[in-house]
VEXKOL-524614 format. One line per field, with one value per residue (C-alpha): x, y, z; residue in three letters; residue number from 0. Coordinates in Angstrom, 2 decimals. Each point is the difference from the previous one (the first is absolute). Layout:
BEGIN
x <- c(X:...)
y <- c(Y:...)
z <- c(Z:...)
code <- c(ala:...)
pos <- c(NUM:...)
This chain:
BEGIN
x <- c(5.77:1.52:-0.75:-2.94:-2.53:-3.44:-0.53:-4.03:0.45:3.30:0.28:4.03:0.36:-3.53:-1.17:-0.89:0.16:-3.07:-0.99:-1.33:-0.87:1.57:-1.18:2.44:-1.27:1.60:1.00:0.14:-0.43:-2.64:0.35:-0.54:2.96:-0.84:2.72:0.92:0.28:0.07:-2.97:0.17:-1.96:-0.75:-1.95:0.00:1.27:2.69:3.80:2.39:3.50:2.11:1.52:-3.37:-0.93:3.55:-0.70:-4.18:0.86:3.21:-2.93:-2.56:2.87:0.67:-3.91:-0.54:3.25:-1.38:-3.75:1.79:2.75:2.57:3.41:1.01:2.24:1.58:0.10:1.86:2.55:0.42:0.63:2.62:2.03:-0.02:1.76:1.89:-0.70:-1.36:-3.59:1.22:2.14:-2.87:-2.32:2.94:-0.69:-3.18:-0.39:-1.26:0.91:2.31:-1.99:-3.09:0.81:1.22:-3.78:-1.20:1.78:-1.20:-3.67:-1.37:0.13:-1.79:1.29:-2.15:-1.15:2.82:3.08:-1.42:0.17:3.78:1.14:-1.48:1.31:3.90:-0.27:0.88:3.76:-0.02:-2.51:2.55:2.90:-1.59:-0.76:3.43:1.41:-2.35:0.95:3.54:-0.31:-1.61:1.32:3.28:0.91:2.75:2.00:-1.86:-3.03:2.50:0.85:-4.35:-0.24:3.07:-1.57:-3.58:1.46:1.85:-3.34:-2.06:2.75:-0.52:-3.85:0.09:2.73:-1.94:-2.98:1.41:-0.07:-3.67:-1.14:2.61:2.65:-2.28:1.26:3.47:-0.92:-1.88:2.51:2.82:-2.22:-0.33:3.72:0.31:-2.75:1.48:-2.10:0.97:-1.35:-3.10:-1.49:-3.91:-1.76:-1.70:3.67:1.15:-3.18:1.37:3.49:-0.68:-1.93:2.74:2.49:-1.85:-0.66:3.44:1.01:-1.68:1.59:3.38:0.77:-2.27:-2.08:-1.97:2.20:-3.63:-2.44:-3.08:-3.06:-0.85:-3.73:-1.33:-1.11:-1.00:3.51:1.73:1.74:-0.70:1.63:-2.78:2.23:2.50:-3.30:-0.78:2.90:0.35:-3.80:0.20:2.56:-1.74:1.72:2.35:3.86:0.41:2.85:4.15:1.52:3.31:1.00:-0.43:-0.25:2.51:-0.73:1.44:1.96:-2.62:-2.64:2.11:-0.02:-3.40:-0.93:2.10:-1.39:-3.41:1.39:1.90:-2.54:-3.21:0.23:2.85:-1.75:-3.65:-2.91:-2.12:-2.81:1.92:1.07:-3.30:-0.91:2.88:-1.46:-3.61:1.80:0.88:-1.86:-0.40:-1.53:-2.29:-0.71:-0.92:-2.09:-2.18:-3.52:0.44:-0.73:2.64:-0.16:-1.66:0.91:1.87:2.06:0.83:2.92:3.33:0.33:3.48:0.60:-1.57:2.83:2.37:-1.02:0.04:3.24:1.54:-1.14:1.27:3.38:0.38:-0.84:2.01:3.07:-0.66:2.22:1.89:2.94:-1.57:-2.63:-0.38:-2.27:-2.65:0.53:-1.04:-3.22:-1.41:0.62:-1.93:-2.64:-1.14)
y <- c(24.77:1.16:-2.11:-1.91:-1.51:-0.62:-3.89:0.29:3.23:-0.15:4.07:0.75:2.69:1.07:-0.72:1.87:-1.28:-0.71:-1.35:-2.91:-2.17:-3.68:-2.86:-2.49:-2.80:-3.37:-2.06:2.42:3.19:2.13:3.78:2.30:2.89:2.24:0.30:2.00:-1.55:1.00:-0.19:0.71:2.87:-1.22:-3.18:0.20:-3.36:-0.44:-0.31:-1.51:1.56:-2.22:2.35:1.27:-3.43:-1.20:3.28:-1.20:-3.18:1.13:2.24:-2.92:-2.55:2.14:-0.01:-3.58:-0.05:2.38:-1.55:-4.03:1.01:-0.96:1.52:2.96:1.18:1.92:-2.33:-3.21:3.12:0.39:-3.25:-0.28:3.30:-1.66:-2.86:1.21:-2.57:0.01:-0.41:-3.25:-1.46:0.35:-1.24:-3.50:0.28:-0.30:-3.13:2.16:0.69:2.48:2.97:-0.64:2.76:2.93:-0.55:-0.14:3.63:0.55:0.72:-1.88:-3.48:-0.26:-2.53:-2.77:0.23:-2.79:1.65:3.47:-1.73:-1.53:3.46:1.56:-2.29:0.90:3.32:-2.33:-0.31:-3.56:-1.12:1.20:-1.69:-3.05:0.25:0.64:-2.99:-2.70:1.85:-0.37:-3.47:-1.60:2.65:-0.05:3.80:1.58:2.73:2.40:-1.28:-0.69:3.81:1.09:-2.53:1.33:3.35:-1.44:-1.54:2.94:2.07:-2.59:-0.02:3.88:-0.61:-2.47:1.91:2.89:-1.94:1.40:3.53:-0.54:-2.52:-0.10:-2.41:-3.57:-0.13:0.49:-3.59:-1.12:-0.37:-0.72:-3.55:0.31:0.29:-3.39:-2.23:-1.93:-2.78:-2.71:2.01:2.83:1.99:-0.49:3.63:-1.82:-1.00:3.30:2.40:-2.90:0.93:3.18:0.02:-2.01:2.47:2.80:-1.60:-0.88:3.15:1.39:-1.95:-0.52:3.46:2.17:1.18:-1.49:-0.49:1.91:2.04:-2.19:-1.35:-3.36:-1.87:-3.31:-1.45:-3.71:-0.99:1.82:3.39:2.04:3.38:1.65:1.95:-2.86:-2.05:2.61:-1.02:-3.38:-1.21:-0.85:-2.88:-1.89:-2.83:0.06:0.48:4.24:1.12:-0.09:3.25:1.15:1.29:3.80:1.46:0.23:-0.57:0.84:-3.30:-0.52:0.21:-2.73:-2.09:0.10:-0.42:-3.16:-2.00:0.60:-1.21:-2.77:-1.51:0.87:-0.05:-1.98:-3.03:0.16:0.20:3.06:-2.16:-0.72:3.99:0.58:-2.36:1.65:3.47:-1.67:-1.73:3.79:2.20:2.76:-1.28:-2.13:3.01:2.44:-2.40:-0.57:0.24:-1.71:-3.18:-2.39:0.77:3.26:3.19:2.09:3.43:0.89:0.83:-2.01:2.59:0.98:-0.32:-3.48:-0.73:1.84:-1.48:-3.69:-0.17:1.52:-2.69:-2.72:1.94:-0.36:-3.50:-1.74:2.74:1.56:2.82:1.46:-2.43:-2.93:0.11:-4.33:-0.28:1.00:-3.48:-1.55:2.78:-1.02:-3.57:0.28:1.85:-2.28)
z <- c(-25.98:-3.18:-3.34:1.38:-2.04:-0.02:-1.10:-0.63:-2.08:-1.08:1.08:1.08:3.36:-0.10:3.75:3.10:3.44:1.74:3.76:0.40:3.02:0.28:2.29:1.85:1.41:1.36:3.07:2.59:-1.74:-1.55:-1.36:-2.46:-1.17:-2.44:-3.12:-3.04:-3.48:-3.30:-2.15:-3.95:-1.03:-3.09:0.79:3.90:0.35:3.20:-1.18:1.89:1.55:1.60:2.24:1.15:0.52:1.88:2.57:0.75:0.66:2.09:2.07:-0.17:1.44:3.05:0.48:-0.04:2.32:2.95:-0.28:0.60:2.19:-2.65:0.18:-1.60:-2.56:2.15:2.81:-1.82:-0.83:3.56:0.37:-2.22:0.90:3.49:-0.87:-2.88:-2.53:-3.16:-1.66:-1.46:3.05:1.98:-2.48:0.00:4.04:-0.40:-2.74:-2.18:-3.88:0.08:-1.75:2.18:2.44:-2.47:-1.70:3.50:0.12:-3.00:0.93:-2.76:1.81:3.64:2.59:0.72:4.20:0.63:-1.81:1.34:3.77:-0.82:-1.13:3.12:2.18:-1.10:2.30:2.72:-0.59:1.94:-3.10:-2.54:1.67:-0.28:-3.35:-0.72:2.43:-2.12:-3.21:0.54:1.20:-3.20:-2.70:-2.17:-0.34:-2.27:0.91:-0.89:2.04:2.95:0.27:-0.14:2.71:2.42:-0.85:0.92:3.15:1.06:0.08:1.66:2.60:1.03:0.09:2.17:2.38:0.03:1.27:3.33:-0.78:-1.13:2.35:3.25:1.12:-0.40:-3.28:0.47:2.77:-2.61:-2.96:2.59:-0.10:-3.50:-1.05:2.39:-1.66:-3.49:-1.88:2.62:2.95:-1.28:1.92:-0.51:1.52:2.84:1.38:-0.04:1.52:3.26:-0.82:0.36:3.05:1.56:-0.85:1.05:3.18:1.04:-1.22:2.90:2.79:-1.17:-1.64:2.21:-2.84:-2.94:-3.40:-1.63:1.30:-1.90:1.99:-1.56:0.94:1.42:-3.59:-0.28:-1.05:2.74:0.36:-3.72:-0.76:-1.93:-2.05:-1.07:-0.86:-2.51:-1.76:0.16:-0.13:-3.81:0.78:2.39:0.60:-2.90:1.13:0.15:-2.47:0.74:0.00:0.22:3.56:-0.01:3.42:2.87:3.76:3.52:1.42:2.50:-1.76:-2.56:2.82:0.72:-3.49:-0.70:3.19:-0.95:-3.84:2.02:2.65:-1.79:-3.84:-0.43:2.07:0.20:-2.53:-0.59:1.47:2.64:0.52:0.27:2.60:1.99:-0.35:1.24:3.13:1.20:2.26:-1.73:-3.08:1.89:2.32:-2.97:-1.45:3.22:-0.79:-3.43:-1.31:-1.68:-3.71:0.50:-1.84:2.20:-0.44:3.53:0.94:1.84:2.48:0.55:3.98:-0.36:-1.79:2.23:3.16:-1.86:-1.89:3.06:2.08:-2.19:-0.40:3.70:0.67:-2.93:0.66:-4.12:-0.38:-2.69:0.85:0.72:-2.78:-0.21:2.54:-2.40:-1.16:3.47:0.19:-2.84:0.34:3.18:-1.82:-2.56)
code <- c(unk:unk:unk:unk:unk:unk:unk:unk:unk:unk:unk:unk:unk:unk:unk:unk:unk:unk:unk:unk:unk:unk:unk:unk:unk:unk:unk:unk:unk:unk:unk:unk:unk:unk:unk:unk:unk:unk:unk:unk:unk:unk:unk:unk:unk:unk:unk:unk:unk:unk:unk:unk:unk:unk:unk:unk:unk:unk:unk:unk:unk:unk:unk:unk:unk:unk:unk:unk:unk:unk:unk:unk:unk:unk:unk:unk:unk:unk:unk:unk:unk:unk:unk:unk:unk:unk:unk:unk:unk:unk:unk:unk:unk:unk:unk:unk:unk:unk:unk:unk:unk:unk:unk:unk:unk:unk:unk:unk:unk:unk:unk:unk:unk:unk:unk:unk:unk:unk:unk:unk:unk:unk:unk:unk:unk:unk:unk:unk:unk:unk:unk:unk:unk:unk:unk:unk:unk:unk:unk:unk:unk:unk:unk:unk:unk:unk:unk:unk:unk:unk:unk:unk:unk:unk:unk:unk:unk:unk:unk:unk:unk:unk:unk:unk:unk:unk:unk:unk:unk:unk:unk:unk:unk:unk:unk:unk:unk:unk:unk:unk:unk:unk:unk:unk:unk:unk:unk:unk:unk:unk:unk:unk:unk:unk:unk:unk:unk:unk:unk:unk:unk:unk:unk:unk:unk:unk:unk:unk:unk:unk:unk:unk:unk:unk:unk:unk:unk:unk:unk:unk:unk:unk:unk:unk:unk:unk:unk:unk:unk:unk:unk:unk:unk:unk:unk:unk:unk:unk:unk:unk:unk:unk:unk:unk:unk:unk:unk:unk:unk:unk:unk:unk:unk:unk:unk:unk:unk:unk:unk:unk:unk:unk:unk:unk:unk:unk:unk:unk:unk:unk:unk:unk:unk:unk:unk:unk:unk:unk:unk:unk:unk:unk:unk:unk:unk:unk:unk:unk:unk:unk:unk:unk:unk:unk:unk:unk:unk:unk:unk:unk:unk:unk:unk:unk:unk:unk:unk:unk:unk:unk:unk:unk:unk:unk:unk:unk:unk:unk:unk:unk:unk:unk:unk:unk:unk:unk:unk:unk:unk:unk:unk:unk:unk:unk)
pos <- c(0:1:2:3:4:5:6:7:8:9:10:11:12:13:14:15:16:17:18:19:20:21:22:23:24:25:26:27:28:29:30:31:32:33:34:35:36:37:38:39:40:41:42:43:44:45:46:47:48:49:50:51:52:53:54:55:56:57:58:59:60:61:62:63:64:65:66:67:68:69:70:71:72:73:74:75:76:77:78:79:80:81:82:83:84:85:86:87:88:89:90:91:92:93:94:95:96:97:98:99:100:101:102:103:104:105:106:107:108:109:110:111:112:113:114:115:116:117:118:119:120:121:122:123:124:125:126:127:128:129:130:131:132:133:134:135:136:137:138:139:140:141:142:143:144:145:146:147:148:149:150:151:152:153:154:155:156:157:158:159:160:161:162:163:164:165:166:167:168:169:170:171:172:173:174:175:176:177:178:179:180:181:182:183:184:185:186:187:188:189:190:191:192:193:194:195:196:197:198:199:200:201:202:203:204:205:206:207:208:209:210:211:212:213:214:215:216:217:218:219:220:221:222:223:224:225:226:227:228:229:230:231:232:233:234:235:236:237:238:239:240:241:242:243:244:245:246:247:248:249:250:251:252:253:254:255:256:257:258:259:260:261:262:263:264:265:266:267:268:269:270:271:272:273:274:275:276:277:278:279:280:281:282:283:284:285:286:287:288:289:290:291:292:293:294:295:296:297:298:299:300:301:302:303:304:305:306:307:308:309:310:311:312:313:314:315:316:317:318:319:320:321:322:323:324:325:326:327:328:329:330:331:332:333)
């Protein structure tokens, strides 16, 4: 504050710091902070200090943040030590100009409710991979580029393998599917809360315990995972991201996993999986008492699914070494 001057009086480093009460007001936000500024003592007239001024609005940014649910500071940091790319790679990920995030960090610039929702949504590592699969499709990137992105990719990798530490085994099933879908033949996340089901199912029977330990529930569409919902509900029914294989499984359970990938995914629809899934007993059983359409949470329970799968394992002969007779189940089914 050294040197400053007053412009009414023309009076050099004569001022004393008084506080005063400011109002903010706008879309979403209302409060008052009270702040110290330097008045002149000569002519009492207000004199401005740029450095006072960058730290209130710094303060008066992170109020406007918490009152509209914007994302912090220290959250887009987060964001980008979990990744390990920069303010202005992600900021090029994005579509946006490239300085738009370091003012962001800033805390002079606020996110509009949109941008604040995109940033947000990047916590989900299957959100960022994505971004970086469609930015790497359409962009030309130089070297130096090419090494942030490896580095990028590399981290998004361990986030989403150590979705199973965090969240159990159904992820380790659920990229297994993801590491086998390409742009010819997606994976939309209706097709695989079925593939999953399937797998889990025939898990049971043909290994003599399930492949995860998740419940899933009698939704409209069929079997749902809750948890696996959570993370793919933002897609809808956009195609769910490639990634790179990344987790290792027993041969059995391989084997299980590709005929489900063989005689479910890699011939029928999603529709279609669905239909399958409402066809079996124990879907239709744990959604007795509901309408069709209706809202419904209850749970597939597990014996249902037992008793079921080892019926049909029996009649068409399905065992671990004659696993094509799933073919002539399910063309019986629908």
């Amino acid at each position: 504050m050294n040197n400053k001057l007053c412009i009414e009086c023309g009076a050099k480093n004569t001022y004393e710091l008084k506080s005063v009460i400011r109002e903010y007001e706008g879309n979403g936000y209302h409060f008052e902070m009270l702040v110290n500024i330097p008045f002149c003592e000569i002519c009492g007239a207000p004199i401005y200090d740029e450095e006072i001024e960058r730290e209130i609005a710094e303060k008066a940014n992170k109020k406007i943040r918490e009152q509209t649910n914007i994302i912090t500071r220290e959250e887009i940091l987060e964001i980008l030590e979990l990744y390990n790319v920069s303010q202005k790679l992600l900021s090029k990920l994005l579509g946006w100009g490239e300085i738009t995030l370091t003012r962001y960090i800033g805390g002079n610039y606020t996110p509009n409710s949109y941008n604040s929702d995109r940033l947000k949504e990047l916590r989900n590592p299957y959100i960022f991979q994505m971004l970086l699969q469609n930015f790497c499709e359409e962009a030309g990137e130089g070297e130096k580029e090419k090494k942030a992105l490896k580095k990028a990719e590399s981290s998004v990798a361990y986030q989403l393998n150590n979705l199973k530490e965090t969240h159990g085994k159904i992820f380790d099933v659920v990229n297994w599917f993801l590491a086998r879908s390409s742009e010819e033949a997606p994976i939309t996340h209706l097709a695989l809360q079925k593939l999953l089901y399937f797998v889990q199912s025939w898990s049971t029977v043909l290994l003599g315990e399930e492949m995860f330990d998740d419940n899933c529930q009698a939704w409209v569409h069929g079997a749902v995972y809750p948890k696996v919902y959570e993370y793919f509900k933002k897609f809808k029914y956009m195609p769910l991201p490639q990634i790179a294989e990344i987790t290792e499984f027993k041969e059995n359970e391989v084997k299980v996993l590709e005929a489900v990938k063989k005689y479910y995914f890699d011939i029928y629809s999603a529709k279609a999986l669905e239909e399958i899934c409402h066809r079996e007993s124990p879907y239709i059983k744990a959604r007795e008492g509901y309408r069709e359409g209706e809202l419904c949470n209850a749970m597939i329970d597990k014996q249902h699914i037992a008793v079921y799968y080892n019926l049909i394992s029996q009649e068409y002969n399905i065992n671990l070494s004659n696993l094509s007779n799933i073919k002539r189940y399910l063309n019986n089914i629908i």
